[in-house]
C-alpha angles and dihedrals in degrees: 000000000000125000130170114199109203112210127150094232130011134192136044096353128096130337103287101044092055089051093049091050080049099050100045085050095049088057102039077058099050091047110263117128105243131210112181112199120210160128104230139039108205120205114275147168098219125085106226118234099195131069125273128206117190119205110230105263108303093159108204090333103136088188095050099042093053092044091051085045088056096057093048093048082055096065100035087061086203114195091230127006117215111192124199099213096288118100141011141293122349133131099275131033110197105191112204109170095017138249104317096245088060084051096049098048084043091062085039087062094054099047115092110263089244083070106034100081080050080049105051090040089059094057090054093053121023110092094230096045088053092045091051093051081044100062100036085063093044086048093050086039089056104040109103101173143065118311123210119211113188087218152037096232090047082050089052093054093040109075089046092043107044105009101245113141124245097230085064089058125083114173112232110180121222129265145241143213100233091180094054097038107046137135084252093075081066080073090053108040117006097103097031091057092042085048094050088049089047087233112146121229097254095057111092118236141232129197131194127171103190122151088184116046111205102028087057084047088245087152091054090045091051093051097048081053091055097046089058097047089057081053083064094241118148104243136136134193127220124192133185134183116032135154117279114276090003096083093044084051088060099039089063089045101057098040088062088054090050090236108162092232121140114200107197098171119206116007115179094211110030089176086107103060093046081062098049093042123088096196127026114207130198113163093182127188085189140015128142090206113334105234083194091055093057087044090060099042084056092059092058091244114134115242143213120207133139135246095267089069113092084211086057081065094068101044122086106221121247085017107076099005134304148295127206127196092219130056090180086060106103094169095046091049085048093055099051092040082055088052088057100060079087101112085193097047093046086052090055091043096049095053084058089047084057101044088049097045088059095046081066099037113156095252087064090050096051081042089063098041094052087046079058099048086053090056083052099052093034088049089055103041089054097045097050085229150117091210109039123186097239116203119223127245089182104107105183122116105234088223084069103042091063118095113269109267084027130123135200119263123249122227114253101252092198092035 
């Protein structure tokens, strides 16, 4: 069969665009004839081996993208379209990151209040901000297929933010290469990468992949470093990924406070440092489902994460990790990062991080989706239609399926 997967980037970038690699592989090897749609071919080791389509030039313009990914998709005559968020219509809408009003209010959360009122009028009058609300509700307007959200809290947002029902969601987690990322790369490369950061063997790691600062509660994790430093405990923080300009800001800032904090920006195989890391932190105000989070459960290195974290979902806390309500909480983030200089209770904990992580291993991931690719076939053959009316097997009422404390939220009438 033939199947076109629409994504605005694809290859070794953020979360959605190696899944996405990943994805369209895992089906050229299991026989499917893949397109891939897009605007932008990111650098990568890998050779595809499935065929890619480039929109002329649209630059961020989330209208014209989905419109010139239309007209390809037209002459492809895919079988099934799965769409990654980026475009219109199709059979399955695969939200990574989210609708783009979850994501908004997400970043909201993490700014600091005083900027928040400055925030929220910007999205009411700046052109790009109001496009970009625009096209998330068309999107959601035009979409006549199954939706995946990659968590039971983004299911919950979905139906009030971009008006699809929740009888079309099902909730599918995302996977893991069990074989990449494994406690055996602690063998390879565990005293080579401390050796490179110049962090002894007796310090306790943390690790931290964010590409956007704030919004991963990189600031709060710094600081929780820092508090336990002045405590005189031997820890070290390492962070990788970060926004141009930003990381080396607050390199220099941390080296004047003394903070014992590496940036290391961009890094194109972070397996390395999973294996050199004893904790892996993500105090995350927002992810639909943290691919680095799984990478570092696979490891078999305990991890600290929050509730808004799909990942956070699928972890047990105090098994695995830990998962805290509050990302804002910095005491609360200290105090389970002190419980993890336990090298013992970091080894227990690891050997869960493992067993979970396989029991999410990537296979299992590409398993769900095709399941779902045969509802949606077997849907339209029996229907006799392009546009089916699917019927929901996800039972859980979206009230319930918001945090605790947490209301819905409402739709931005000016946006």
């Amino acid at each position: 069969m033939k199947v076109a997967l629409v994504s605005q980037k694809v290859g070794r970038g953020g979360g959605q665009e190696r899944w996405t690699e990943s994805f369209a592989t895992a089906l050229h090897e299991r026989g499917w004839e893949v397109h891939v749609v897009t605007r932008c071919v990111l650098p990568s080791d890998a050779v595809f081996p499935f065929q890619i389509h480039c929109v002329p030039s649209v630059a961020r313009d989330p209208f014209r993208f989905a419109l010139e990914a239309q007209r390809l998709l037209a002459e492809i005559q895919p079988e099934v379209v799965h769409d990654m968020g980026d475009g219109w219509g199709g059979d399955l809408l695969h939200y990574h990151g989210g609708p783009y009003p979850l994501l908004a209010e997400r970043k909201l959360a993490a700014l600091s209040p005083l900027y928040q009122p400055l925030k929220r009028w910007a999205w009411q009058v700046l052109p790009h901000y109001r496009r970009r609300y625009r096209f998330a509700r068309e999107q959601g307007r035009r979409h006549p297929g199954l939706l995946i959200a990659l968590s039971r809290y983004q299911a919950g947002q979905i139906p009030n933010l971009v008006g699809i029902p929740k009888e079309r969601i099902r909730v599918v987690y995302n996977g893991v290469d069990i074989v990449r990322f494994s406690p055996a790369n602690k063998v390879l490369f565990r005293e080579a990468v401390r050796d490179y950061l110049g962090v002894d063997k007796s310090v306790t790691l943390f690790l931290v992949v964010a590409n956007h600062f704030a919004l991963k509660g990189v600031p709060q994790l710094i600081r929780a470093v820092a508090e336990l430093a002045r405590k005189e405990k031997r820890v070290h923080l390492v962070v990788l990924g970060g926004r141009k300009g930003l990381g080396g800001w607050m390199a220099r800032q941390s080296f004047r406070g003394g903070i014992p904090v590496t940036f290391l920006g961009w890094v194109e195989d972070p397996t390395p440092f999973y294996a050199a890391a004893d904790v892996y932190v993500h105090p995350t105000f927002y992810d639909g489902c943290s691919l680095a989070v799984l990478e570092a459960l696979a490891t078999g290195i305990p991890v600290i994460t929050t509730r808004y974290n799909g990942a956070g979902e699928i972890m047990e806390d105090g098994r695995e990790g830990f998962v805290l309500p509050d990302p804002r909480d910095v005491r609360a983030l200290r105090e389970k990062l002190e419980v993890l200089l336990s090298p013992q209770l970091r080894k227990e904990m690891g050997v869960f991080a493992r067993e979970k992580a396989i029991l999410f291993r990537f296979e299992r991931n590409v398993d769900e989706i095709l399941h779902l690719y045969g509802e949606i076939t077997g849907l339209r053959s029996t229907q006799n239609t392009h546009s089916p009316h699917f019927h929901s097997t996800l039972s859980i009422g979206v009230e319930a399926l918001v945090p605790r404390g947490e209301h819905l939220p409402k739709r931005e009438a000016n946006a």
